[in-house]
MDAnalysis code that builds the backbone (N, CA, C; Angstrom):
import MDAnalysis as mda
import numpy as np

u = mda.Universe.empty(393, n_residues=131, atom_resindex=np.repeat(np.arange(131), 3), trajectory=True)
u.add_TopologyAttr("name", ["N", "CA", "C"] * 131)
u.add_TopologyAttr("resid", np.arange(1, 132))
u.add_TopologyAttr("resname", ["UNK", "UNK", "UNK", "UNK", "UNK", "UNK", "UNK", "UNK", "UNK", "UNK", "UNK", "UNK", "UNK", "UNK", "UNK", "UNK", "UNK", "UNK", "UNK", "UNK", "UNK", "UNK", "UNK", "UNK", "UNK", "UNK", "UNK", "UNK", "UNK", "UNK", "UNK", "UNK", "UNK", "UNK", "UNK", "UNK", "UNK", "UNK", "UNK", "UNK", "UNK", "UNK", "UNK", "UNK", "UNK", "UNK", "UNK", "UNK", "UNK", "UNK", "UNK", "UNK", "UNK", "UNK", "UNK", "UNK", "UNK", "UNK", "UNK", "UNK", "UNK", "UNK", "UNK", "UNK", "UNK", "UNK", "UNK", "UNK", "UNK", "UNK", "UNK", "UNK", "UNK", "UNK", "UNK", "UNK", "UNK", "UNK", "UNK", "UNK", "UNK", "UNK", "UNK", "UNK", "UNK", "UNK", "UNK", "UNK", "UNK", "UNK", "UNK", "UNK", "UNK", "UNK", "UNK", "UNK", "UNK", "UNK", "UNK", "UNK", "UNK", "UNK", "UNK", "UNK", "UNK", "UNK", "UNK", "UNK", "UNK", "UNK", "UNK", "UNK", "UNK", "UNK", "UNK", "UNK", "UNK", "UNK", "UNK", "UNK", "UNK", "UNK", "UNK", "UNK", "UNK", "UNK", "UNK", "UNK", "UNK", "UNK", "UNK"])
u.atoms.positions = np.array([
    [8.939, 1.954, 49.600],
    [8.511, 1.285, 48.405],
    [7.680, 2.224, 47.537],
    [7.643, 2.310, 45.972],
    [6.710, 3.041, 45.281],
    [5.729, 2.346, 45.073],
    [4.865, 3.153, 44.276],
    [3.498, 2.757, 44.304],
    [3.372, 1.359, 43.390],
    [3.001, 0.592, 43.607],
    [2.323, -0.369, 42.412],
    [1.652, -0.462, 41.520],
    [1.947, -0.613, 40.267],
    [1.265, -0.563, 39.038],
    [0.055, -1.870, 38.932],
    [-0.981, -1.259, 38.447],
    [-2.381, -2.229, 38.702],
    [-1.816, -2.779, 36.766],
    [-2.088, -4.157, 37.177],
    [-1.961, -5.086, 35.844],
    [-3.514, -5.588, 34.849],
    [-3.431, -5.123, 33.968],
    [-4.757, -5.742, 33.459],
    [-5.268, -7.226, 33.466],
    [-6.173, -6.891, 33.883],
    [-6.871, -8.198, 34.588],
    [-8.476, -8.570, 34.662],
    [-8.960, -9.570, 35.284],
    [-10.413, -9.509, 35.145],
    [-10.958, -8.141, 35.959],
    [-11.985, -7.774, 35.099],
    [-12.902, -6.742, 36.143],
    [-12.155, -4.901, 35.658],
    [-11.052, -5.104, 35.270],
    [-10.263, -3.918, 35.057],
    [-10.601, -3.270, 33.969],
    [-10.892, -1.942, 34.226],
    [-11.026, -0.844, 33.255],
    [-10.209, -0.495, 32.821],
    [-9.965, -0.332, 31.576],
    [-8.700, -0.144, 30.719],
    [-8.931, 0.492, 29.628],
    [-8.343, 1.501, 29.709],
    [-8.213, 2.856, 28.733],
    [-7.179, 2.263, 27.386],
    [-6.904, 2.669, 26.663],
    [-6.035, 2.086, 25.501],
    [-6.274, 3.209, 24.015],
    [-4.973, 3.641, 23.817],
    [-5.111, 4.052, 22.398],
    [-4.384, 3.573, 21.133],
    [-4.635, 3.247, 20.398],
    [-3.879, 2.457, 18.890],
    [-3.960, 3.294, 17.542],
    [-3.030, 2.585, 16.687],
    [-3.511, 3.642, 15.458],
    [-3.060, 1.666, 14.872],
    [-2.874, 2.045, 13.517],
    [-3.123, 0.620, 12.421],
    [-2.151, 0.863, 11.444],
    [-1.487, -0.095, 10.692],
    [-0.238, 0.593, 9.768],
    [-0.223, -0.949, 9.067],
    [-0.254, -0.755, 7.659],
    [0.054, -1.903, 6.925],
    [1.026, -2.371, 6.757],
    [2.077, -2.090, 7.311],
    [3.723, -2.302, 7.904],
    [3.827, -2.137, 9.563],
    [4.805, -3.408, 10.233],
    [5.682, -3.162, 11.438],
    [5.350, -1.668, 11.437],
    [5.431, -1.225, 12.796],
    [5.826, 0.252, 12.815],
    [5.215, 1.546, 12.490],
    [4.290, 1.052, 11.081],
    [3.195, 2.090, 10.528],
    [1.786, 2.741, 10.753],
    [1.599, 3.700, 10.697],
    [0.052, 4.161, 11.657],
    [-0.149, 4.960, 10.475],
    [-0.531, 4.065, 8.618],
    [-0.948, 4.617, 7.958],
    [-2.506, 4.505, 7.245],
    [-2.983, 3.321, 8.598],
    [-4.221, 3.238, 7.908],
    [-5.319, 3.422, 9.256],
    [-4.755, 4.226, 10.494],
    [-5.264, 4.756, 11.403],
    [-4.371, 5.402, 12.240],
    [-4.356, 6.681, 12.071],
    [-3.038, 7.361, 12.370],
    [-3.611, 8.124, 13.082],
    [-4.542, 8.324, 13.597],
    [-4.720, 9.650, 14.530],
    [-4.526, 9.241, 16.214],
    [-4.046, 7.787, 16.590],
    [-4.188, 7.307, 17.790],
    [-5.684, 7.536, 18.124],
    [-6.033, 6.882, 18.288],
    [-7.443, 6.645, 18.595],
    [-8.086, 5.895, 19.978],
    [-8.945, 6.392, 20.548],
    [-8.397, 5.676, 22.243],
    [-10.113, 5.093, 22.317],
    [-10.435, 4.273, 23.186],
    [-11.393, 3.636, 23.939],
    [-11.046, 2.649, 25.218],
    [-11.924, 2.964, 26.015],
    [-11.810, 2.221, 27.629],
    [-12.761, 1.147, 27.268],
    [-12.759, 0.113, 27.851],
    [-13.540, -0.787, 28.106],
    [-13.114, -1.799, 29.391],
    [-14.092, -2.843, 29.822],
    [-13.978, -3.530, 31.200],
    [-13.508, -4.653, 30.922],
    [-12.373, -5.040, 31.041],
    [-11.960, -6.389, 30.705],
    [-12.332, -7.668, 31.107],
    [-12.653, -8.721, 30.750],
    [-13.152, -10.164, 30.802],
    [-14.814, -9.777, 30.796],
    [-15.410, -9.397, 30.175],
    [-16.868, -9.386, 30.209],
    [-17.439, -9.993, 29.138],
    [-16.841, -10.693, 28.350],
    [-17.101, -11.206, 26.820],
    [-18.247, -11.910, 26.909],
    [-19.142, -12.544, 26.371],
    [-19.953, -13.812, 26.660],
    [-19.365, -15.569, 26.991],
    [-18.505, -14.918, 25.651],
    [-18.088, -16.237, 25.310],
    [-16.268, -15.940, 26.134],
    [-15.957, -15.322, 26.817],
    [-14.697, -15.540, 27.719],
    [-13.748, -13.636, 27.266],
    [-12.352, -14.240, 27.303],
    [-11.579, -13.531, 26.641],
    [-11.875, -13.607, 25.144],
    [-11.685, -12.263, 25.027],
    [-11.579, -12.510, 23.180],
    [-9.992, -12.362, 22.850],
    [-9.356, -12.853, 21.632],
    [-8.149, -12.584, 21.460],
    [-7.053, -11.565, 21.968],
    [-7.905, -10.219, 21.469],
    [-7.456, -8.682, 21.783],
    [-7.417, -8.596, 23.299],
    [-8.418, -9.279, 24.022],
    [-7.848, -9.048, 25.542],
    [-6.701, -10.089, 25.855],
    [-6.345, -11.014, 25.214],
    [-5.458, -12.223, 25.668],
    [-4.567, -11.390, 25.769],
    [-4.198, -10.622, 24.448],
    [-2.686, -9.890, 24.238],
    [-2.616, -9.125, 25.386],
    [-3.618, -8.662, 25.975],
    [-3.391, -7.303, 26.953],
    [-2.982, -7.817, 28.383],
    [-3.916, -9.512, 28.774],
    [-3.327, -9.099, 29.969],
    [-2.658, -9.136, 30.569],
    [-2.477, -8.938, 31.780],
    [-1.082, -8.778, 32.603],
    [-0.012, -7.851, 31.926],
    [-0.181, -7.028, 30.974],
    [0.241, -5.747, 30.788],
    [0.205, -4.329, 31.590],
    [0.470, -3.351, 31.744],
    [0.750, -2.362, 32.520],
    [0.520, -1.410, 31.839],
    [0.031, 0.124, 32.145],
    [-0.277, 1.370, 31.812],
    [1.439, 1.604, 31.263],
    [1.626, 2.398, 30.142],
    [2.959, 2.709, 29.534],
    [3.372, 1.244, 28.284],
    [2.995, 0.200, 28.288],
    [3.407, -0.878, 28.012],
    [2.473, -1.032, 26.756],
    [2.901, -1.510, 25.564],
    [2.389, -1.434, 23.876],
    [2.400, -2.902, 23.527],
    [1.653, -2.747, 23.059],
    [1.322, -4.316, 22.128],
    [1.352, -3.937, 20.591],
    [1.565, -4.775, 19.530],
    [1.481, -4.646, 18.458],
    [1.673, -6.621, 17.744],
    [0.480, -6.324, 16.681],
    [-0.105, -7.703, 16.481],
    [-0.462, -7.088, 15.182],
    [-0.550, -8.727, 14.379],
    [-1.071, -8.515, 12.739],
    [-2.103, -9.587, 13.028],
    [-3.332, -8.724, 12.667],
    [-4.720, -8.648, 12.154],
    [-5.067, -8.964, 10.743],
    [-5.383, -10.451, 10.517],
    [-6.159, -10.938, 9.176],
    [-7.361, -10.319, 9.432],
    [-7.590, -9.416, 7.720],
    [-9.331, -8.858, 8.113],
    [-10.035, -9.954, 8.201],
    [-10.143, -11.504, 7.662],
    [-11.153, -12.404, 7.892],
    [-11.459, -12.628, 9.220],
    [-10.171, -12.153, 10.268],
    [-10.636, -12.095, 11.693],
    [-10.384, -11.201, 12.416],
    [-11.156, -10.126, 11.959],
    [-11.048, -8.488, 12.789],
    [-12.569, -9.405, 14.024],
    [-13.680, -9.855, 12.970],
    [-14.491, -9.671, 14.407],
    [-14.254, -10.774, 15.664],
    [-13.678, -11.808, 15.001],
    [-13.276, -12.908, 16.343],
    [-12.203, -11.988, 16.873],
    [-10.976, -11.660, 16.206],
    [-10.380, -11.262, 17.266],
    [-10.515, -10.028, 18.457],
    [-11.950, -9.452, 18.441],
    [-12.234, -8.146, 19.063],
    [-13.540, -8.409, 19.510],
    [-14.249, -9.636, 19.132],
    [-15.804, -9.735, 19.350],
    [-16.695, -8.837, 20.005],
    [-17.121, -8.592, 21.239],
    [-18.078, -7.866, 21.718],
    [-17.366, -6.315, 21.942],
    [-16.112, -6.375, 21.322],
    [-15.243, -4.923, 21.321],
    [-15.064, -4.724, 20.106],
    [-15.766, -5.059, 19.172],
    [-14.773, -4.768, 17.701],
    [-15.967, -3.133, 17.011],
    [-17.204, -2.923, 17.886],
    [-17.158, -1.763, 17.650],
    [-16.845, -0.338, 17.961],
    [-15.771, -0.891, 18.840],
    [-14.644, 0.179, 19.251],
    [-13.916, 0.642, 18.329],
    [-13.222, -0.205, 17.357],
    [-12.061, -0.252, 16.659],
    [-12.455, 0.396, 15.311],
    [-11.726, 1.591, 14.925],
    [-11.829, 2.876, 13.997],
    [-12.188, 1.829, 12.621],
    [-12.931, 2.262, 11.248],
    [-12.797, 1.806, 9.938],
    [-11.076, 1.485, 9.614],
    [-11.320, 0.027, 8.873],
    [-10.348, -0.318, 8.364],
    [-10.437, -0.024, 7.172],
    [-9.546, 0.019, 5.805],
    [-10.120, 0.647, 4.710],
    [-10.013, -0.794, 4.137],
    [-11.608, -1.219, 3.251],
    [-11.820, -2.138, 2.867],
    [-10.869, -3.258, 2.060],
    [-10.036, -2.130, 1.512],
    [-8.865, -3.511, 0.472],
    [-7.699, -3.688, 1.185],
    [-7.782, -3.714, 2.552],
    [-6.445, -4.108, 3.188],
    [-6.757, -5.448, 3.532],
    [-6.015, -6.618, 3.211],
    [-6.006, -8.029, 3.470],
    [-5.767, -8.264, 5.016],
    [-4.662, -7.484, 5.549],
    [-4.014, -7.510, 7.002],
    [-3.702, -6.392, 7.289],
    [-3.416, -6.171, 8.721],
    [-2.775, -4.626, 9.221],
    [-2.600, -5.129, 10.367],
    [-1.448, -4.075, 10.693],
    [-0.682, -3.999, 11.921],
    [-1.573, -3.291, 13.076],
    [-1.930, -3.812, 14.088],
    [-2.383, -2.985, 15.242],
    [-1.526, -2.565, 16.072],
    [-1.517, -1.400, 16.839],
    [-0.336, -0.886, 17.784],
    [-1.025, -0.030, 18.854],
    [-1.269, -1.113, 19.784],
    [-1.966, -0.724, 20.955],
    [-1.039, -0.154, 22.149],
    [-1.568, 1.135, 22.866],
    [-0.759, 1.415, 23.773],
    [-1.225, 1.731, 24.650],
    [-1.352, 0.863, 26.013],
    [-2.044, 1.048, 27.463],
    [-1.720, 2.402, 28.403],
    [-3.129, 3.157, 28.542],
    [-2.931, 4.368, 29.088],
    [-3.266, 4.491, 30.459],
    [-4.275, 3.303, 31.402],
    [-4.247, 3.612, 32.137],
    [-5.272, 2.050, 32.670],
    [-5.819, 1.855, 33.675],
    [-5.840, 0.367, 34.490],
    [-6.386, 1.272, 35.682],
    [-7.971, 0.778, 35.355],
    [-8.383, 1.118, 37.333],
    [-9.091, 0.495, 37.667],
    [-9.762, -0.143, 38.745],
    [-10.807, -0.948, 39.200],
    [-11.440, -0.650, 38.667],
    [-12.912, -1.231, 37.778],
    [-14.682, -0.793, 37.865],
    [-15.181, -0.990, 38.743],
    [-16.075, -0.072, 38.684],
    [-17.384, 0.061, 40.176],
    [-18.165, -0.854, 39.713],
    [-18.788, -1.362, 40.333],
    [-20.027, -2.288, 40.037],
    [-20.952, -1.564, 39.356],
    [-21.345, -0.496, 38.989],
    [-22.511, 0.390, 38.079],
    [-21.810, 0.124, 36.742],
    [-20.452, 0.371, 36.734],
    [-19.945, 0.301, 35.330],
    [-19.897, -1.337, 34.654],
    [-19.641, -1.704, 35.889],
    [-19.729, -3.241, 35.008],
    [-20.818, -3.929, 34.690],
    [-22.309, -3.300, 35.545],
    [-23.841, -3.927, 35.325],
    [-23.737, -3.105, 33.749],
    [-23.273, -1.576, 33.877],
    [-23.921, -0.614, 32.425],
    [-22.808, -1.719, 31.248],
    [-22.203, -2.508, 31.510],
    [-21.379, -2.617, 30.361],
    [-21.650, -3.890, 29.897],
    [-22.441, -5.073, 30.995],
    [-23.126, -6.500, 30.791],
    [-24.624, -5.315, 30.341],
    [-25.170, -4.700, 30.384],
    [-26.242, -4.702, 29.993],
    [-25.849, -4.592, 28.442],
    [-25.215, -3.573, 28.089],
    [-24.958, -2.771, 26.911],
    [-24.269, -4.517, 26.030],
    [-23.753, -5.373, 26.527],
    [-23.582, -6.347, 25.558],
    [-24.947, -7.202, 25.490],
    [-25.544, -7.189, 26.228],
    [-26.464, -8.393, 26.500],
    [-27.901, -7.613, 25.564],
    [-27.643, -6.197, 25.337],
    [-28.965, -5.850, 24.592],
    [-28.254, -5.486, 23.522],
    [-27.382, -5.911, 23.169],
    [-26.957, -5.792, 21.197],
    [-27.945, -6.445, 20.389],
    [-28.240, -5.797, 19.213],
    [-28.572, -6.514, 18.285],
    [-27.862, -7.538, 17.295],
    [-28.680, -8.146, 16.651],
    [-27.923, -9.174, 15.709],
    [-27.635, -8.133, 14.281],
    [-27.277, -7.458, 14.077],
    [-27.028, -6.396, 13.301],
    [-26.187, -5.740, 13.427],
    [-25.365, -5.326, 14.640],
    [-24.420, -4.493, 14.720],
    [-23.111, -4.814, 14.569],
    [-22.468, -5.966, 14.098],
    [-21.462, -6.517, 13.472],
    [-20.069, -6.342, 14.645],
    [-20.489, -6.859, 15.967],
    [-19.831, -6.554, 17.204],
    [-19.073, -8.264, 17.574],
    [-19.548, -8.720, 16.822],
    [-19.850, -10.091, 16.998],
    [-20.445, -11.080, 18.162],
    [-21.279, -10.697, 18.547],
    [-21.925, -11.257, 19.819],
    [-22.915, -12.414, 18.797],
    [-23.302, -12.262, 17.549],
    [-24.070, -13.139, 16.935],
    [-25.488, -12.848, 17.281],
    [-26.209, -11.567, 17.683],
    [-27.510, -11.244, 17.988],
    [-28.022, -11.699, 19.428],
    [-26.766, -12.166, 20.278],
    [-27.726, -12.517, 21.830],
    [-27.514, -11.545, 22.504],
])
């Protein structure tokens, strides 16, 4: 038997790079692929949208979704200051996420990553709402 591919899931560290395109298909309004890891299901308030799409997805495996800017921060909440500048007069854009890799977190990474949400400010437009 080969090896088994780890599925994104609660607790899972997940690497991911995307670019943004105001068309299906296009990576013209974040084109450099742009990558960030984060620990999946740690939200306050649960899943946020952007993890719904992901899970049970696989390393190699792409998502692509249209993003109303009125809901860039619900749909990314305590992750949306991951996600590169959008350029202000775009109404919507295409996201095109592509999963690079899925590994357990250690328990250090997941205390450093509940701390790091739980001491946001109400200022940093992450959407946690200042708790």
């Amino acid at each position: 038997m080969g090896e088994q591919k780890t599925a994104v899931g609660p607790l899972k560290k997940v690497s991911v790079k995307y670019t943004a395109g105001s068309a299906p298909g296009k990576a013209d309004l974040i084109c450099s692929q742009d990558s960030f890891e984060f620990i999946f299901g740690l939200g306050v308030d649960g899943l946020t949208p952007f993890e719904y799409q992901l899970e049970g997805k696989f390393p190699g495996d792409t998502v692509q979704y249209l993003i109303k800017r009125s809901h860039v921060v619900e749909t990314f909440g305590h992750l949306f200051s991951r996600i590169g500048k959008i350029p202000d007069k775009i109404d919507r854009f295409y996201l095109n996420v592509g999963i690079e890799d899925i590994s357990d977190a250690d328990q250090r990474e997941v205390v450093k990553a509940l701390a790091a949400a739980a001491s946001c400010g109400g200022d940093c437009d992450c959407g946690c709402g200042g708790h």
